[in-house]
N, C-alpha and C positions, 0 to 999 in steps of 0.2 A: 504494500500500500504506500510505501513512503518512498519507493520510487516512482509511484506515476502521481504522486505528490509534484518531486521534484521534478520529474519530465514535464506536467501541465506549467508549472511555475516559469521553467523556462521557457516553453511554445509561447506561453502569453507574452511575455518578457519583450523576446525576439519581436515577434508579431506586432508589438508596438514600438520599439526603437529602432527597427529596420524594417520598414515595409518596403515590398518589393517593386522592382523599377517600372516597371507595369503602371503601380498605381500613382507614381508619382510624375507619369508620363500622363497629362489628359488629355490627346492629340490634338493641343492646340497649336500657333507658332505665333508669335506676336511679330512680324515684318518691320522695322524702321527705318527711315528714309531720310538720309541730307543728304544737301549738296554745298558743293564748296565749286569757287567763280577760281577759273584755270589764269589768273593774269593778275597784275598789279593793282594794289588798290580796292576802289571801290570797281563794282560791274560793268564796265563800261566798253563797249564799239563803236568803231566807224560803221554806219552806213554803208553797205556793199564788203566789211568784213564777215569776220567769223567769229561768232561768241563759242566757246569752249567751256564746259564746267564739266565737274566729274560726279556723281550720286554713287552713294553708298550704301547697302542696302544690309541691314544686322538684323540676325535672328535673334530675339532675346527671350528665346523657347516659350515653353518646354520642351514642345515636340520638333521633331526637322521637318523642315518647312518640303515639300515637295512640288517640284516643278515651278519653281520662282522665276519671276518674270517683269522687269522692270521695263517702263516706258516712259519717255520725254514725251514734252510737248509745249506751248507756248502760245504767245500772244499773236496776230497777224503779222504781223514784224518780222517773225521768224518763220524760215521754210529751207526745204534739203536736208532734213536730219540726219549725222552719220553716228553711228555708237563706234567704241574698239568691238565692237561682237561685229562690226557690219554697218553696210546702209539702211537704211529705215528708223523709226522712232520707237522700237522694241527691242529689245535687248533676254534670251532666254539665256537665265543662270544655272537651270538646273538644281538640284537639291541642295541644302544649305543648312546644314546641322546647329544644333542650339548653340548660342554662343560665338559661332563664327559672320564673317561679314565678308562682301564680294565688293569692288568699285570699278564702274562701268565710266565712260570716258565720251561725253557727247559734245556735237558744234554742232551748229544752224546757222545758217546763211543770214544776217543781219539788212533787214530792208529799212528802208525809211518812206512809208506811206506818209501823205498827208493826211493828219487826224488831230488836224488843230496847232495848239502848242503844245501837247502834250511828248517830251519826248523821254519819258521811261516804261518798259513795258515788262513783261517776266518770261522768264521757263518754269516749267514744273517737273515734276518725276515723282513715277509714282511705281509700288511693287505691291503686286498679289502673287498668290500660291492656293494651290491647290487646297492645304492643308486651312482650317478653318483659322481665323483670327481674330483673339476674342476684343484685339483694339485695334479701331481701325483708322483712327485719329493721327497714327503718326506713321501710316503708311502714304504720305505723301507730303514732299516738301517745296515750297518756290522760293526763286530771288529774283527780286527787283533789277532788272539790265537798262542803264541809260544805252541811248541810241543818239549817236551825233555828227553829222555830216547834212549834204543835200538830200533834198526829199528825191525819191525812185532810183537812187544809188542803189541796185541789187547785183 
């Protein structure tokens, strides 16, 4: 009797000081997203250049993110998106385990429409995954880009 004393004493023990990674995994992924402007200073292009910035995209678990997938995109100002994964405004990173982070490397073609005085405009970037997320708040981030030269410089 006073060993399955001692054996219950311990299963309980265990059971509560180490539960297993199953349960401490609740197949979520939380995705987070900055970005940092690729140039000196504040954000800034000529009209008919190239804005550059880079997005970073962190898993801050639990669970690995499956099938991640970041995209650009922006104000009318900007157009020709190219990533380091490629041309286009999508970028596929593939799986991304808790804790770790990927950064993707994008420019857009900087125009200058006529749209008043207004001359600052943004990028954005944003990352989803397959895997559910239970915040979704800071799966996208933008920066404010001045734009400066002649209007229809593209």
């Amino acid at each position: 009797m006073k060993r399955l004393i001692v054996g219950l004493v311990f299963l309980l023990a265990w059971t509560v000081m180490a539960p297993p990674t199953w349960a401490q995994d609740d197949g979520t992924a939380d995705l987070a997203v900055t970005i940092t402007w690729l140039g000196t200073g504040t954000p800034h292009v000529q009209a008919g250049g190239i804005a550059t910035w880079t997005v970073t995209v962190t898993n801050l678990g639990p669970a690995t993110a499956q099938q991640v997938e970041v995209d650009a995109g922006g104000s009318d100002q900007f157009g020709v998106f190219v990533s380091s994964c490629g041309a286009g405004e999508s970028c596929v990173l593939g799986d991304l385990a808790a804790g770790d982070s990927r950064t993707v490397t994008f420019s857009a073609n900087a125009c200058l429409i006529q749209t008043g005085h207004r001359r600052v405009w943004w990028v954005t970037s944003s990352a989803h995954s397959t895997t559910m997320d239970p915040d979704s708040s800071n799966n996208m981030a933008s920066l404010d880009v001045r734009i400066t030269g002649s209007f229809g410089a593209c």
